[in-house]
N, C-alpha and C positions, 0 to 999 in steps of 0.2 A: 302274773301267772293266770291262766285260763281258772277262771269262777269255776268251771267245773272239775277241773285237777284240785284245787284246793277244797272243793267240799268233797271229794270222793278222800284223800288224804283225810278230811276230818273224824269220817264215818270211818276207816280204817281206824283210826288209834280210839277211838272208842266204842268201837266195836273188839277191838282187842282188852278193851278194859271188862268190856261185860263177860268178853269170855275167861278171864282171870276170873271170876267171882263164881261165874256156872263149871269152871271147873274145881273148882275148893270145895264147893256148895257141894254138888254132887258127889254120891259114892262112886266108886273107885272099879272098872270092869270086872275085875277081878275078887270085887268080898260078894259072899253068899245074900243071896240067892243070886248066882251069879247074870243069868239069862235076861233079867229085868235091868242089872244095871249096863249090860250091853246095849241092851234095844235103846234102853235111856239115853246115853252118850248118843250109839250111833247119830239119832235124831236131831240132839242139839246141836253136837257140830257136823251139822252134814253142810253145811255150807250157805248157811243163810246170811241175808244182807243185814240183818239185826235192824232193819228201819227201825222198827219202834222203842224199842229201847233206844235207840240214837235219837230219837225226838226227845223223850225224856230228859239224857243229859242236854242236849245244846239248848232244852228250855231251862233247863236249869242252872246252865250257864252265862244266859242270859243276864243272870241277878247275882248267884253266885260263882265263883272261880274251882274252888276243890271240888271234884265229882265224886270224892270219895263217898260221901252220906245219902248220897241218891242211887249210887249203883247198884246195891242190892234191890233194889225197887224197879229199875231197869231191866237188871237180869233174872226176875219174876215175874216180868209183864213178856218175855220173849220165852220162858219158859210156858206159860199160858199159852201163847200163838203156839207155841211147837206142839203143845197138846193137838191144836184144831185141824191142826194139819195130819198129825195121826192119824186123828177117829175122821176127816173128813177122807183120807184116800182108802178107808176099810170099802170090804165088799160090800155092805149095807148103807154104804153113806155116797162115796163118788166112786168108789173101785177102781180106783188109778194104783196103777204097778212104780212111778217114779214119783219123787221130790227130791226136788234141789239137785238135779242130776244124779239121783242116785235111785238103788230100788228102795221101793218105800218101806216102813218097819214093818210091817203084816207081811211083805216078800221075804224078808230076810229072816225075821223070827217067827212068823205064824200069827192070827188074826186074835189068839189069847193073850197074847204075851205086849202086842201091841196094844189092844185095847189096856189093858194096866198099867204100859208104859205113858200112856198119854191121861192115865186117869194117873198116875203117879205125879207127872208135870203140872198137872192142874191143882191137886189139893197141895204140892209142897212149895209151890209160888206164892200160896199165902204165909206158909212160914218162913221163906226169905222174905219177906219185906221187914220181919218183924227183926231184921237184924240191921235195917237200915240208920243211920246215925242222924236222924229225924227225931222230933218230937213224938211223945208216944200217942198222943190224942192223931197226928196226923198219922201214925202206923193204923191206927182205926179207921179212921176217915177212910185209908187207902181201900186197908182190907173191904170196908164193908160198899167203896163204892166200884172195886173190881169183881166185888162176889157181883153184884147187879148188872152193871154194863158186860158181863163176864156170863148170865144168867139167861133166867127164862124171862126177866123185862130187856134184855140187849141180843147178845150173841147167838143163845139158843133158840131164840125165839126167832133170831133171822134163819138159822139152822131149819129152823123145824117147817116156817113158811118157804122158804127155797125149795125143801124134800117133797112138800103138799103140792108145791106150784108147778114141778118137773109135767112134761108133755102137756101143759094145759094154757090154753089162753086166759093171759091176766091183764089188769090195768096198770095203770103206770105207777098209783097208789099203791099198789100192791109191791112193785118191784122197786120202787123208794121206801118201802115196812124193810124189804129183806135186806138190802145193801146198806142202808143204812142202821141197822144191826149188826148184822153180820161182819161188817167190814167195817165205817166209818165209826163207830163208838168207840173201837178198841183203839184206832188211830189217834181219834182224840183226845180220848184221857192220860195215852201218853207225856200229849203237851199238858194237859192239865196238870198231872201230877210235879210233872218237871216245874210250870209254874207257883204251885200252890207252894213245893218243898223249897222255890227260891225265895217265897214270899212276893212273889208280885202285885201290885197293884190292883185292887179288884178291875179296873177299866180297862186294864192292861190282861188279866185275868181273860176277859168278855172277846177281847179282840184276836187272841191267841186260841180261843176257842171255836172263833168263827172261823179261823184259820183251817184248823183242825177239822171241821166237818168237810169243810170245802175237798180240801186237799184230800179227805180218805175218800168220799165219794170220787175225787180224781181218779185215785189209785185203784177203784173196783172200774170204776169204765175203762181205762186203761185195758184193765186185766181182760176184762171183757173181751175188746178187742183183740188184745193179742191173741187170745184163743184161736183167734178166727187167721190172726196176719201173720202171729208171730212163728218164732222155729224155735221148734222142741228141744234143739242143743245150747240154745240161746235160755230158755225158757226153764229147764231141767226138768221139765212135766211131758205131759201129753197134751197134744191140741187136736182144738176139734171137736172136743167132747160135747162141750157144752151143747152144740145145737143137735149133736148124733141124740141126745138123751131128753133133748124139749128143755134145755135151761131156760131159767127165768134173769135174761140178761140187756145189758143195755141195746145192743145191736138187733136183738130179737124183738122187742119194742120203740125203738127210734129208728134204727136200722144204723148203718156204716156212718155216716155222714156227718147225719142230727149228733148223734154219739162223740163222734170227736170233735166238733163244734161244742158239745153242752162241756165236755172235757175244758178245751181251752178256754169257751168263759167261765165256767171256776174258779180255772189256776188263774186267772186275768184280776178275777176279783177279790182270790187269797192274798193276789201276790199287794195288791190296792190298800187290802185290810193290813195287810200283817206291815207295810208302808208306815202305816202311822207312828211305829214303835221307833222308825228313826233307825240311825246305824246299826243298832243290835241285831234288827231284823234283816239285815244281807245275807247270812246264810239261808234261813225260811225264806227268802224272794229266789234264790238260786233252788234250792230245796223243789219248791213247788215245780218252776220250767224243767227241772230233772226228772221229777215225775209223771209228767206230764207225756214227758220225751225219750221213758225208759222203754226198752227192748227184752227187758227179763224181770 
């Protein structure tokens, strides 16, 4: 069977598995205050790829076989992203009307109701990890290294230099601070966590995480690009923004070219790294050239 039929079949049934867990997890459209647990649903299953939570389990599979003690940790780390996506398509942050083909939660319920839905997402990801069937020193571990790479030393801090850096010329240091915050930390410790909760080998540990950096910085130039190539029914956003607004992106500092050239040596050098793991690593080597060579 085509490598890439059987990993997209993978990401389906465990992405079906995180969505059993985000839907128990979650209240229910209908109990009070009813408005917040609508925005809430809408947004989770609006139809996301659940990549990151699907890092988590297949690293976690790697070691071990039941997904069941990792998944609530998986579907807390994809409750986190849906936050980002909230507050980043509000009017003060990127003012995009769509995600995941659909209209954004500040369209549909209004820019109060969203902003609490995505601050909801964020503080209750830390209470599902704590239901994960993990050791309890590693539910701490999690917590406190998702509050960080999740914070004002990872995410927000990419947030906040991306917002500063808009219409302005930067250097390339600068646009390696943002993406890689913004985007590549959260990728990573997917795999990490997946690795850390199967017990992996510290060396094994190192290499899975070099993976990780690789590969998210993949997935933000990627993104980049499409902005510029890709189609918005493909995409389920808007394109084009970024340069209408002076983003701070890869194509705006290497340009077209450089961009998907530093793209494939990356994934060339993920795919080299993540090699060494032997067998286990055929999904992550498929994984990377899918990201590489995705359309949405």
């Amino acid at each position: 069977m085509d490598p890439n039929v059987l990993l997209k079949k993978d990401m389906k049934e465990k992405q079906e598995l995180v969505n059993i867990i985000l839907d128990r997890y979650l209240p229910r459209k209908d109990e009070y205050p009813k408005e917040i647990h609508k925005a809430l649903r809408y947004s989770i299953f609006a139809g996301g790829k659940r990549l990151r939570p699907y890092l988590t389990l297949a690293t976690y599979q790697m070691y071990k076989e039941d997904l069941e003690p990792i998944t609530p940790v998986a579907a807390a780390i994809e409750m986190l992203h849906t936050y980002t996506l909230i507050h980043d398509d509000l009017p003060d942050i990127d003012d995009d009307d769509f995600r995941r083909g659909k209209k954004s939660c500040h369209i549909m319920f209004g820019d109060g109701v969203a902003l609490l839905a995505g601050d909801s997402l964020l503080v209750n990801a830390f209470e599902l990890i704590t239901y994960a069937g993990i050791d309890d020193a590693l539910k701490v571990q999690f917590v406190r290294e998702l509050a960080t790479d999740g914070g004002i030393k990872g995410l927000i801090a990419g947030q906040m230099v991306d917002i500063e850096s808009e219409g302005k010329k930067i250097d390339k240091k600068t646009l390696n601070f943002i993406h890689e915050n913004k985007t590549a930390k959260l990728i990573n410790i997917c795999l990490r966590f997946g690795a850390l909760a199967g017990k992996a080998p510290a060396k094994e540990l190192a290499i899975i995480e070099d993976y990780g950096n690789k590969i998210g910085m993949v997935f933000q130039i990627v993104d980049d690009l499409l902005d510029i190539e890709g189609s918005a029914s493909k995409l389920g956003k808007s394109i084009g923004k970024d340069a209408a607004v002076g983003k701070a992106t890869f194509p705006a500092i290497y340009g077209v070219e450089e961009s998907r050239q530093m793209a494939r040596d990356l994934t060339e050098k993920a795919i080299t790294g993540i090699s060494q793991l032997g067998d286990k690593s055929l999904r992550f080597r498929i994984l990377a050239e899918y990201l590489l060579n995705r359309k949405s």
